[in-house]
C-alpha positions in Angstrom: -39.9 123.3 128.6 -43.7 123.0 128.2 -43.9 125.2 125.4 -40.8 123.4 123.1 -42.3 119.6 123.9 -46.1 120.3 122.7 -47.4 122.1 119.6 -47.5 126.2 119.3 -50.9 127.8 119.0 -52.2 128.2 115.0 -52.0 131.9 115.6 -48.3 131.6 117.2 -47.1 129.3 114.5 -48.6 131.0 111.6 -47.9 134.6 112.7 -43.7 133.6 112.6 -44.6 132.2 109.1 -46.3 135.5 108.4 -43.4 137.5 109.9 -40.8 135.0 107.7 -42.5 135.5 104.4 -43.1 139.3 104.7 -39.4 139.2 105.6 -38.4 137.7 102.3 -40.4 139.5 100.3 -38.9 142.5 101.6 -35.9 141.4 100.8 -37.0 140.3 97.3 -36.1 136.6 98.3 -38.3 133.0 97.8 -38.7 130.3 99.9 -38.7 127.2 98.8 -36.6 123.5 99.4 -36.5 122.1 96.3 -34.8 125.0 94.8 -31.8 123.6 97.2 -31.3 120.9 95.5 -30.6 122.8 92.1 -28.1 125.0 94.5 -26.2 121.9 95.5 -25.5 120.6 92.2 -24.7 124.2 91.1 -22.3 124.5 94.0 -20.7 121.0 93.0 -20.1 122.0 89.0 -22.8 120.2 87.7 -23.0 123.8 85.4 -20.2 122.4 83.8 -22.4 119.5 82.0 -26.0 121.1 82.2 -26.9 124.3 81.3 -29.5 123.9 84.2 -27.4 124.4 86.5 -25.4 127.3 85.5 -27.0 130.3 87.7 -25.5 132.4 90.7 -25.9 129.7 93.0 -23.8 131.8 96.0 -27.4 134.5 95.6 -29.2 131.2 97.2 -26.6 130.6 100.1 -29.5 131.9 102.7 -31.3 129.0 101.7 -29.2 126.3 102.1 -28.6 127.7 105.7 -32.3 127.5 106.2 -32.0 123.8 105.0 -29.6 122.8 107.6 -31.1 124.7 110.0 -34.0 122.4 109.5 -32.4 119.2 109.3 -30.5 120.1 113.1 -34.0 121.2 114.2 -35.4 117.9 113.0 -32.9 116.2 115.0 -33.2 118.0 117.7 -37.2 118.0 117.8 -36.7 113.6 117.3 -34.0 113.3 119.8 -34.0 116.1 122.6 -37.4 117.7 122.7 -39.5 114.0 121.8 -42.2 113.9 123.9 -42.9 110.4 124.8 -46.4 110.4 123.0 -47.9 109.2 120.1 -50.5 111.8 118.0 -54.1 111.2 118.9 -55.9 109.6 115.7 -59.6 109.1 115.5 -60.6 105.4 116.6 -61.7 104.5 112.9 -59.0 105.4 111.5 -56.9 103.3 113.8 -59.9 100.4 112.7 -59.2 101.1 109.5 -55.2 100.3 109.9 -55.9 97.4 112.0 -58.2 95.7 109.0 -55.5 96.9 106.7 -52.5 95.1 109.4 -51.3 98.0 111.0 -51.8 96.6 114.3 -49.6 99.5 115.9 -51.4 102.7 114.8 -51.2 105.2 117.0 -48.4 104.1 118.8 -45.6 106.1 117.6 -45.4 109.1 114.6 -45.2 105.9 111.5 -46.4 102.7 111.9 -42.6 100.9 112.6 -44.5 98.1 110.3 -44.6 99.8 107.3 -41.3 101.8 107.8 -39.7 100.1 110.8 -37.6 96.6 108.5 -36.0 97.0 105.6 -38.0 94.6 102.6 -37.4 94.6 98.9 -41.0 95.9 99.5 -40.5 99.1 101.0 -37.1 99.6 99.3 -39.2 99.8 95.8 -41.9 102.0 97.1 -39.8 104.3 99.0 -37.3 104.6 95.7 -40.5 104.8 93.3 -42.4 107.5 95.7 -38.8 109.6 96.0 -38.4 109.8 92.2 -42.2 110.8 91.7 -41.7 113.4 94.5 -38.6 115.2 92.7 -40.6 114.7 88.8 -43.3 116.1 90.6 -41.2 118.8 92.2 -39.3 119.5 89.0 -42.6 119.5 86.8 -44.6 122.1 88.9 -42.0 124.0 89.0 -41.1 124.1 93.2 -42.3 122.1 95.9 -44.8 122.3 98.6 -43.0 124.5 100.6 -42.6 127.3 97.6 -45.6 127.2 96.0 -48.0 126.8 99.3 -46.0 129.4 102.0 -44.3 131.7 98.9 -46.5 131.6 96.1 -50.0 131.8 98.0 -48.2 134.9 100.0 -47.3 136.5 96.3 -50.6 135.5 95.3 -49.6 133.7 92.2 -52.1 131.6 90.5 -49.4 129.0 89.2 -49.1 128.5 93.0 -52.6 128.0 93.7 -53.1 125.6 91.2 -50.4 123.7 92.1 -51.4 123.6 95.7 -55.1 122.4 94.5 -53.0 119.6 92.5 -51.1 118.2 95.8 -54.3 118.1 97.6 -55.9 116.3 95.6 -52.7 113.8 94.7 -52.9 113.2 98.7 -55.9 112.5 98.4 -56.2 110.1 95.6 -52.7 108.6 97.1 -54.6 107.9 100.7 -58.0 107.1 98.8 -57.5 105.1 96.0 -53.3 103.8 96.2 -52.6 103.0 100.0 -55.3 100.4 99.8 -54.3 98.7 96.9 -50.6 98.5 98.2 -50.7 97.7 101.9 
């Protein structure tokens, strides 16, 4: 069970994501989560009121399999395969959280006191931060997942740009944002 309860090897991991991708291009298929989304309402008639939605939603059916299939293997990695330790972070980091109030970095995945109690507080920034993830996702045209594993593969330069632009979006977030909020 060693090998389920601690991370795969870079070269393991990213050779199955190899494999995958050359898999779906073969198959002249793309990869991406967002694009579920736009499935769903598709698959629940929302054609009938936008023409946005009116597309062969049943071509996209493989993906909305892979979706579950990631939601029961994020339950399942959570709840049956959770190792009982916390990630490593570097000891300024963990300073840095500790001057900011995070007094329990480093003891579980999140700090439980940014995301552990329901305020008025985090229900604004989580609803804020979920619409400027899906205007973002909608605006670049895919998410993460499509641009960064299908459009590098496909070596589209829409793709690479849009990669460049979440990096540095993380970055400013992390930089300049989480400071001036927490």
């Amino acid at each position: 069970m060693d090998w389920l309860m601690n991370p795969w090897p870079w070269y393991v991991s990213g050779s199955l994501v190899g494999l995958i991708m050359l898999t779906l291009v073969w198959l002249g298929k793309t990869f991406g989560f967002s694009s579920n989304f736009r499935t769903i309402c598709a698959a629940l008639g929302a054609g009938k009121s936008c023409s946005f939605f009116q597309f062969n939603w049943k071509a996209q059916q493989w993906n909305l399999l892979f979706l579950l299939g990631a939601v029961i293997g994020g339950f399942l990695a959570a709840h049956v395969f959770a190792a009982d330790s916390a990630p490593d972070i570097s000891v300024d980091t963990s300073k840095k959280l500790a001057a900011m109030g995070f007094t329990d970095a480093g003891s579980g995945y999140f700090p439980a006191q940014l995301f552990g109690t329901f305020t008025l507080k985090n229900l604004l920034i989580w609803s804020v931060g979920g619409l400027l993830i899906g205007f973002g996702t909608r605006y670049a045209g895919g998410c993460t997942s499509g641009h960064a594993i299908t459009g590098l593969s496909d070596l589209q330069l829409p793709s690479l740009l849009a990669v460049i632009g979440f990096f540095i979006g993380g970055l400013m977030m992390i930089h300049m944002f989480f400071p001036l909020l927490f």
